[in-house]
VOGU-536540 format. One record per residue (C-alpha): x negated, y negated, z; residue number from 1; residue in three letters; chain. Coordinates in nm, 2 decimals, always signed. Example, Ala and Ser with C-alpha at 12.3 -4.5 7.8 and 13.67 -1.06 7.14 Angstrom:
// VOGU-536540
REC        X        Y        Z   pos   code   unit
REC    -1.23    +0.45    +0.78     1    ala      A
REC    -1.37    +0.11    +0.71     2    ser      A
***
This chain:
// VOGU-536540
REC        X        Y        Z   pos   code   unit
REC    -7.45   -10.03    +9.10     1    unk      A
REC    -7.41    -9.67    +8.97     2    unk      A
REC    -7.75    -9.59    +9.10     3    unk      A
REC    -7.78    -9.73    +9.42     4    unk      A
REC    -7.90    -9.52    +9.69     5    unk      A
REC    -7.85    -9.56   +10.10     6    unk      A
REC    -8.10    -9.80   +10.23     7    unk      A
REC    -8.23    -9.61   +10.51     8    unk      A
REC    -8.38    -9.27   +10.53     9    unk      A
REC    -8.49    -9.03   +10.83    10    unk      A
REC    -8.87    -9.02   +10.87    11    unk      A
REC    -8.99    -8.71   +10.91    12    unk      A
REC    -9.32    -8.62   +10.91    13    unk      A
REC    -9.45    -8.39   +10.66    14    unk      A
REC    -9.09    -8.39   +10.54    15    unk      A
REC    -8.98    -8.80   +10.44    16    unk      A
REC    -9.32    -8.87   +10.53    17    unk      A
REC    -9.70    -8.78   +10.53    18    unk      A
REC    -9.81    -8.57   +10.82    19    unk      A
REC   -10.11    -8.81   +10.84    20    unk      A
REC    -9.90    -9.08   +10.92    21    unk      A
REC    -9.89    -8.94   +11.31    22    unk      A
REC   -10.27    -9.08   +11.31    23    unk      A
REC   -10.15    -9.41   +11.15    24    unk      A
REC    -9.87    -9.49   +11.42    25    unk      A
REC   -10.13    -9.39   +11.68    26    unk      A
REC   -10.36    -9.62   +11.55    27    unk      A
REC   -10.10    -9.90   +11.52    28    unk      A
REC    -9.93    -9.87   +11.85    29    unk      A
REC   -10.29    -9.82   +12.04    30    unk      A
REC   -10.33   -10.20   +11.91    31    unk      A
REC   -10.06   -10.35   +11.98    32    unk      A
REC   -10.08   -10.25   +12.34    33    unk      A
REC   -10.46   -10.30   +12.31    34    unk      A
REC   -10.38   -10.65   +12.25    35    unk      A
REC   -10.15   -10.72   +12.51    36    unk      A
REC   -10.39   -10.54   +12.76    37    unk      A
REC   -10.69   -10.79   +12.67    38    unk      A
REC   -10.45   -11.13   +12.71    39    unk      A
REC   -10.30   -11.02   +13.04    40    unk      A
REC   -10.67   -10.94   +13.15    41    unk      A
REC   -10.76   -11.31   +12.95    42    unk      A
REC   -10.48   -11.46   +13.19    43    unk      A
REC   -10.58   -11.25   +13.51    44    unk      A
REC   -10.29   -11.10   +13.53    45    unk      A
REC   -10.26   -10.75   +13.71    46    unk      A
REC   -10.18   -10.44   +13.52    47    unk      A
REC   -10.01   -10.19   +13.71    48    unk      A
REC   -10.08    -9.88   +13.46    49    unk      A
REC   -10.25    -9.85   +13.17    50    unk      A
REC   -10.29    -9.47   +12.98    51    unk      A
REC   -10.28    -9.24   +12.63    52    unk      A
REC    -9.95    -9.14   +12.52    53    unk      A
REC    -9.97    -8.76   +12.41    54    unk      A
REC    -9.76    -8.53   +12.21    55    unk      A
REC    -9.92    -8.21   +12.33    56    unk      A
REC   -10.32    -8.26   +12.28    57    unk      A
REC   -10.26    -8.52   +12.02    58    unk      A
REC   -10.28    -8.89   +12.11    59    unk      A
REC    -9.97    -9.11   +11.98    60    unk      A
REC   -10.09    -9.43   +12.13    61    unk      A
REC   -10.17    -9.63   +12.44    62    unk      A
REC    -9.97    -9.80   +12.66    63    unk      A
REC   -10.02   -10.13   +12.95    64    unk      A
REC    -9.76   -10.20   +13.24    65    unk      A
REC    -9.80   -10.56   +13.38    66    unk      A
REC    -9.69   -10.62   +13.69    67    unk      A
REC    -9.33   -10.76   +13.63    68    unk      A
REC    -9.34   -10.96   +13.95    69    unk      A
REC    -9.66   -11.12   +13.83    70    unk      A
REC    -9.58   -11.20   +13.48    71    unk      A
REC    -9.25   -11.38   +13.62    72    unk      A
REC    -9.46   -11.66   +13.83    73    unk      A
REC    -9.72   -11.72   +13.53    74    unk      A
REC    -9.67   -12.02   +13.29    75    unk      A
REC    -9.47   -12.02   +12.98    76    unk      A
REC    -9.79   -12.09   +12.79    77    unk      A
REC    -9.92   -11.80   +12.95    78    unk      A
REC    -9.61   -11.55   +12.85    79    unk      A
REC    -9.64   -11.71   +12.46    80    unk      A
REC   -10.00   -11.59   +12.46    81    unk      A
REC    -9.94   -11.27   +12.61    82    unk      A
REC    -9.65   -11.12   +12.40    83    unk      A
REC    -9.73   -11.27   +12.13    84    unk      A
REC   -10.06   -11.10   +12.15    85    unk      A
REC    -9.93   -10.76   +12.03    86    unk      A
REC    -9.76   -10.80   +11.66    87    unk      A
REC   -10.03   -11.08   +11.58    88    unk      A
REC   -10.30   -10.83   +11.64    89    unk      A
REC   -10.09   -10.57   +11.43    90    unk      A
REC   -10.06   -10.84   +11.14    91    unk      A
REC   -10.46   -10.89   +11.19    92    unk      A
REC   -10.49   -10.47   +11.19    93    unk      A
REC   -10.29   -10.48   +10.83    94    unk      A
REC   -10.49   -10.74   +10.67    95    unk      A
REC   -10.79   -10.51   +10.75    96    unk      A
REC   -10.69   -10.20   +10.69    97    unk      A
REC   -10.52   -10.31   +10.34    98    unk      A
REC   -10.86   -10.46   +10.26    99    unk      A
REC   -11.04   -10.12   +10.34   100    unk      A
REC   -10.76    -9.94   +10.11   101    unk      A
REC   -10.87   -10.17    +9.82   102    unk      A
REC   -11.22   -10.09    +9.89   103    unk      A
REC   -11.15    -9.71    +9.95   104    unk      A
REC   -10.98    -9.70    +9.64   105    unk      A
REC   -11.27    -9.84    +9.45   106    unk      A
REC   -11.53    -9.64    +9.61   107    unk      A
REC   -11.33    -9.27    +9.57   108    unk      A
REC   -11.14    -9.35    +9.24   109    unk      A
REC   -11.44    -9.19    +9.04   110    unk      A
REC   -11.53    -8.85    +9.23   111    unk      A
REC   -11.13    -8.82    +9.33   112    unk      A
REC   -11.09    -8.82    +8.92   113    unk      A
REC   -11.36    -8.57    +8.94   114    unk      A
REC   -11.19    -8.35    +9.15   115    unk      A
REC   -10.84    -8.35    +9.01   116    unk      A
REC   -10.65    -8.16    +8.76   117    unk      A
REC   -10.28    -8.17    +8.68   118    unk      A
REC   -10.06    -7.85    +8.85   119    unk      A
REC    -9.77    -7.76    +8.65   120    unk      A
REC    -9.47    -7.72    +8.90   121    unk      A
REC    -9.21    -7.64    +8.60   122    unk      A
REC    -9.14    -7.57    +8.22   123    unk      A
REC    -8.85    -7.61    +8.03   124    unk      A
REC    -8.77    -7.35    +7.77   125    unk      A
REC    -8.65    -7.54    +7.51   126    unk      A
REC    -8.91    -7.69    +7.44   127    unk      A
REC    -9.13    -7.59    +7.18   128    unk      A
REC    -9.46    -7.41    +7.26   129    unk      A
REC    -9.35    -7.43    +7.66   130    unk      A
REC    -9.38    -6.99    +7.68   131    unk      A
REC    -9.76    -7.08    +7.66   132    unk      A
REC    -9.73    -7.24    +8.00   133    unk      A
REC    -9.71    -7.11    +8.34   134    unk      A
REC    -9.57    -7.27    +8.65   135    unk      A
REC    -9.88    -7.35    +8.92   136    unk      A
REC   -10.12    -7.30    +8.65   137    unk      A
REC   -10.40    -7.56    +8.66   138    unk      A
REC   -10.41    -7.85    +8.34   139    unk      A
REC   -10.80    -7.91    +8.28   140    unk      A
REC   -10.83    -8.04    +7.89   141    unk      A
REC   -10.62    -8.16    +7.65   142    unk      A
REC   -10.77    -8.16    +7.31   143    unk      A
REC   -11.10    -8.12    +7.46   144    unk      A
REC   -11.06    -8.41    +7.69   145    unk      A
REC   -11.02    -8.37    +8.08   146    unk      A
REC   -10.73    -8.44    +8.23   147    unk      A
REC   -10.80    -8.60    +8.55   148    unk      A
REC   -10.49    -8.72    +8.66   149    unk      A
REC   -10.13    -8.82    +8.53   150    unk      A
REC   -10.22    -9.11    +8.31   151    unk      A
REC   -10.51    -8.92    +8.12   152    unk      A
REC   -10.22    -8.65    +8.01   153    unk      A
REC   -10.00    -8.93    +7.94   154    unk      A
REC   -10.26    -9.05    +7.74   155    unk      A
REC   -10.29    -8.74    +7.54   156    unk      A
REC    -9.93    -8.70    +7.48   157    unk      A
REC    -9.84    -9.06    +7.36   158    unk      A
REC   -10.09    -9.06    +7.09   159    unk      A
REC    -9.90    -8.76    +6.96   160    unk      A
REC    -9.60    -8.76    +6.73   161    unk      A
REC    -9.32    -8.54    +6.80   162    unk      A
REC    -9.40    -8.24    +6.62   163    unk      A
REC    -9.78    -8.23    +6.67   164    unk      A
REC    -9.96    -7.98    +6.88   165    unk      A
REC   -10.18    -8.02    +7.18   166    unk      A
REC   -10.43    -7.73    +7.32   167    unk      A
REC   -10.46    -7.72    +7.69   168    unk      A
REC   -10.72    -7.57    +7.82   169    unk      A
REC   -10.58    -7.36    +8.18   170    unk      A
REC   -10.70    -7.26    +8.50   171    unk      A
REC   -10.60    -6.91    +8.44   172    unk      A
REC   -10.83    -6.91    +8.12   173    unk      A
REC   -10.81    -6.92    +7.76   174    unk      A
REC   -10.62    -7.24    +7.53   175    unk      A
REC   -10.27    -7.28    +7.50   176    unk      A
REC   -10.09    -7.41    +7.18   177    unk      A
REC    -9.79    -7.60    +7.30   178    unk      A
REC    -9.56    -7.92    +7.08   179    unk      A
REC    -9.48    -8.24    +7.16   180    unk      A
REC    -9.08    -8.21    +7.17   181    unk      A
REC    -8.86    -8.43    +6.99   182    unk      A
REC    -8.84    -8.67    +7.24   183    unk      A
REC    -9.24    -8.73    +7.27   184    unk      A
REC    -9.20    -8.49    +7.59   185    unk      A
REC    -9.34    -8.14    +7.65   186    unk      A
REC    -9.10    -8.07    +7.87   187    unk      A
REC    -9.25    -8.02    +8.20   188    unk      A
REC    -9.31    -8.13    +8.57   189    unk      A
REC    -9.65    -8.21    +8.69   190    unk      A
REC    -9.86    -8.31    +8.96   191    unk      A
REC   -10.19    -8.39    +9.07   192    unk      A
REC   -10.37    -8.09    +9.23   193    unk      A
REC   -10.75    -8.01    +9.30   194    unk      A
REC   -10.99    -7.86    +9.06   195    unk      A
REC   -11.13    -7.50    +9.10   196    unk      A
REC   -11.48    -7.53    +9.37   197    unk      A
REC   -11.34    -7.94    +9.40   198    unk      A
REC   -11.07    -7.88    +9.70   199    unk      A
REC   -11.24    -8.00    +9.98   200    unk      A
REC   -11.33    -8.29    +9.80   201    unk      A
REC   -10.96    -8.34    +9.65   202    unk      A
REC   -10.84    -8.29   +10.00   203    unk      A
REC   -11.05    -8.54   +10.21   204    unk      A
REC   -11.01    -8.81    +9.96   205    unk      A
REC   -10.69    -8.79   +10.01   206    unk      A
REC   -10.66    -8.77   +10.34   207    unk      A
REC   -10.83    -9.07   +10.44   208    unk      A
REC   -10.63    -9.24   +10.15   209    unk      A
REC   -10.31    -9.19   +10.32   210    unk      A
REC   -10.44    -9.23   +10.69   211    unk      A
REC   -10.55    -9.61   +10.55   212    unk      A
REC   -10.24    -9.63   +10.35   213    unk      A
REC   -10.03    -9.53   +10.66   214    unk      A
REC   -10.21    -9.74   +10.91   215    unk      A
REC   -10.16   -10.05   +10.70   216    unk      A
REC    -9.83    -9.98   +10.67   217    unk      A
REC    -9.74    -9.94   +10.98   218    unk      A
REC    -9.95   -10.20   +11.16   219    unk      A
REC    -9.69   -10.45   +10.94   220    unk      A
REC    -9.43   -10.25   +11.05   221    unk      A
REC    -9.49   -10.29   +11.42   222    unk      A
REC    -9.59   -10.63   +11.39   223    unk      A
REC    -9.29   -10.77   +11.23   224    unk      A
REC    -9.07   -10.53   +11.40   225    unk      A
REC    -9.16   -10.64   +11.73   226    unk      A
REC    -9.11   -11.03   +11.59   227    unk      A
REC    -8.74   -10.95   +11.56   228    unk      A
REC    -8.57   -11.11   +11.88   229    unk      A
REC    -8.46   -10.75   +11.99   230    unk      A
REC    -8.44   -10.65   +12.36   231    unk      A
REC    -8.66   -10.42   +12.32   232    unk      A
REC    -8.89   -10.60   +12.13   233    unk      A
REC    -9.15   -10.87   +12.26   234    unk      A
REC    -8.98   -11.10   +12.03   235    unk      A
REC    -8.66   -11.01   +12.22   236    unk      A
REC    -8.84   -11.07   +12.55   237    unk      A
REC    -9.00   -11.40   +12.40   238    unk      A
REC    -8.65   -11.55   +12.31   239    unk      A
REC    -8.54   -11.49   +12.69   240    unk      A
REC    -8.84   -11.65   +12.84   241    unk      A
REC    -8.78   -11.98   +12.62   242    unk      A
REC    -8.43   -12.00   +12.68   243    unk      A
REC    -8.55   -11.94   +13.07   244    unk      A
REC    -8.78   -12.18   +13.07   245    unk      A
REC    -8.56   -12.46   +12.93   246    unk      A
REC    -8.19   -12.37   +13.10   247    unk      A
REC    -8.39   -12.33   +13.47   248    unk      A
REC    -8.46   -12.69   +13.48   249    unk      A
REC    -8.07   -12.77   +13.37   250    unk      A
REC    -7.87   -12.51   +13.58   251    unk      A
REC    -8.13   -12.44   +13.84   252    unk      A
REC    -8.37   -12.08   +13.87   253    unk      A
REC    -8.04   -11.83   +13.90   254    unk      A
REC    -7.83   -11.97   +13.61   255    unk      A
REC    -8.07   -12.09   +13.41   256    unk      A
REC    -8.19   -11.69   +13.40   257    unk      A
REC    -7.84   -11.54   +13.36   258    unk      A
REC    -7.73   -11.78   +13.06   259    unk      A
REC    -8.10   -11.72   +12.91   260    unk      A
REC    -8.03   -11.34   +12.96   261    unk      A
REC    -7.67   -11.37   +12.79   262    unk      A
REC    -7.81   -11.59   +12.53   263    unk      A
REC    -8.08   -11.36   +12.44   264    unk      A
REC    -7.87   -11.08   +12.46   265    unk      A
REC    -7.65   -11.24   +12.19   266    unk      A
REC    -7.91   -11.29   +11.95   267    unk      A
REC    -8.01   -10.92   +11.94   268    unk      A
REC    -7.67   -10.83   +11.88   269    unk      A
REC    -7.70   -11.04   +11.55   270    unk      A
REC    -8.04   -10.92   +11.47   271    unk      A
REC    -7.92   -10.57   +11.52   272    unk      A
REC    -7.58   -10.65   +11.30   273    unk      A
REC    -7.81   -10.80   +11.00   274    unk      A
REC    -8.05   -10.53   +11.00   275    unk      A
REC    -7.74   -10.26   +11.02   276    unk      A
REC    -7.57   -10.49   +10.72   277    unk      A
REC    -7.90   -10.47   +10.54   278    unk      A
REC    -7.94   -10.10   +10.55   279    unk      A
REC    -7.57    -9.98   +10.53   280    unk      A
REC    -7.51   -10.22   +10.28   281    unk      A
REC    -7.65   -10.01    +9.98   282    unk      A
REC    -7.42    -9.68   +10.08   283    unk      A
REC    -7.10    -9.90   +10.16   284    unk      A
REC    -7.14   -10.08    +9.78   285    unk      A
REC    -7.18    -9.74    +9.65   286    unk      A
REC    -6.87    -9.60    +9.84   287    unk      A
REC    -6.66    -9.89    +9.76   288    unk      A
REC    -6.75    -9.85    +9.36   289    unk      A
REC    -6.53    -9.53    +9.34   290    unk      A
REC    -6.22    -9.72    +9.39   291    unk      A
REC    -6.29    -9.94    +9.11   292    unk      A
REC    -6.26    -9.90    +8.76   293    unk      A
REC    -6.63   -10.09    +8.63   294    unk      A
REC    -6.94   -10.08    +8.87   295    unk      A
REC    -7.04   -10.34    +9.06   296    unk      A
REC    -7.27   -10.62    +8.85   297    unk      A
***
């Protein structure tokens, strides 16, 4: 695998990662706490806290504290309901939110395509025509025809034989003449930017296409994250309260407890091993080819 890249990254936001995203995990992790908040009411079980989680003035989420002592004494039926509560309402919040995308994308797709135009970010000057182009000059036609977005200049360019000329019309005025190169390329590196007067529009749209984007994303994230039986996770503390359950009535209340809290412990070790595996997996293959004469199939 000559290509293979490491199969984790460092989420940064507005590095790795949208800065919208911030609203999207506070939207997730508001509820999944949410949830648990309304079963341990449902159950009439006491909560000793309940609160927003800020990062300066802006809210990352919310948060409930049961009392511990309480949840202890309550049936096993009970606990299910309870923890379970939290990544079931985050697979619920996905669903909805991936819905709304569709239907956001529908709605915006005509006065987004309105708004944009294609930014050039770089030229290459070898190809032909390319000193007739600028880099962060705006793209608005192409052979008279607006160029909305990356597939209406792909369109242009792949009805064109290498050879042929296009006239763009630009941003900073006047047409320029540039040539398809020989490889059906014009030789530079786009992206979708906002028509002149159209920003604001170009701007919101997108916006609340990654906020929806985000949240839907990380509403699965959180919900099958917290499935994983991980210590830290309600999966993790759902795993110890079966294994509780069922060794207490062999070994008696303080055994039964400490071989479900061993047992448990165990399987997040393995969780965490096969999600490590999964992730480091990619890099190790990739380290491991340099010693070997063919790649990897």
């Amino acid at each position: 695998m000559p290509n293979a890249t490491p199969g984790a990254q460092l989420l940064i936001v507005g590095v790795t990662v949208p800065w919208e995203w911030v609203f999207g995990l506070a939207i997730a992790a508001t509820v999944h706490e949410f949830a648990h908040g309304v079963l341990c009411k449902a159950e009439k079980m006491h909560l000793k806290a309940t609160g927003v989680i800020l990062f300066g003035f802006l809210p990352l989420g919310a948060f409930v504290e049961p009392d511990e002592e309480a949840f202890k004494k309550i049936p096993l039926e009970k606990k299910r309901r309870i923890l379970a509560a939290g990544p079931t309402a985050n697979l619920i919040a996905f669903l909805v939110f991936t819905i709304a995308l569709f239907a956001f994308a529908a709605i915006s797709s005509a006065p987004y395509e309105e708004a944009t135009a294609i930014r050039i970010l770089s030229v290459n000057s070898s190809y032909p025509g390319s000193s007739a182009l600028t880099p962060a000059d705006l793209v608005l036609k192409a052979d008279g025809k607006s160029i909305n977005g990356l597939s209406a200049l792909s369109s242009v360019i792949s009805s064109k034989k290498p050879g042929e000329k296009i006239v763009f019309e630009m941003s900073s005025g006047g047409p320029s003449e540039v040539f398809v190169g020989k490889d059906g390329k014009l030789g530079i590196t786009v992206i979708p930017s906002a028509r002149p007067g159209a920003e604001a529009l170009f701007l919101f749209i997108g916006f609340l296409f990654t906020l929806i984007s985000s949240t839907a994303y990380l509403n699965l994230a959180i919900g099958s994250i917290n499935l994983v039986p991980i210590f830290i996770t309600d999966g993790g503390r759902l795993v110890f309260e079966e294994l509780s359950s069922a060794l207490r009535g062999k070994f008696g209340e303080k055994r039964g407890r400490e071989l479900a809290d061993k047992l448990s412990l165990a399987a997040s070790g393995l969780a965490l091993a096969l999600i490590l595996g999964n992730l480091l997996l990619p890099s190790a293959l990739k380290f491991l080819e340099g010693f070997f004469p063919q790649p990897f199939p």
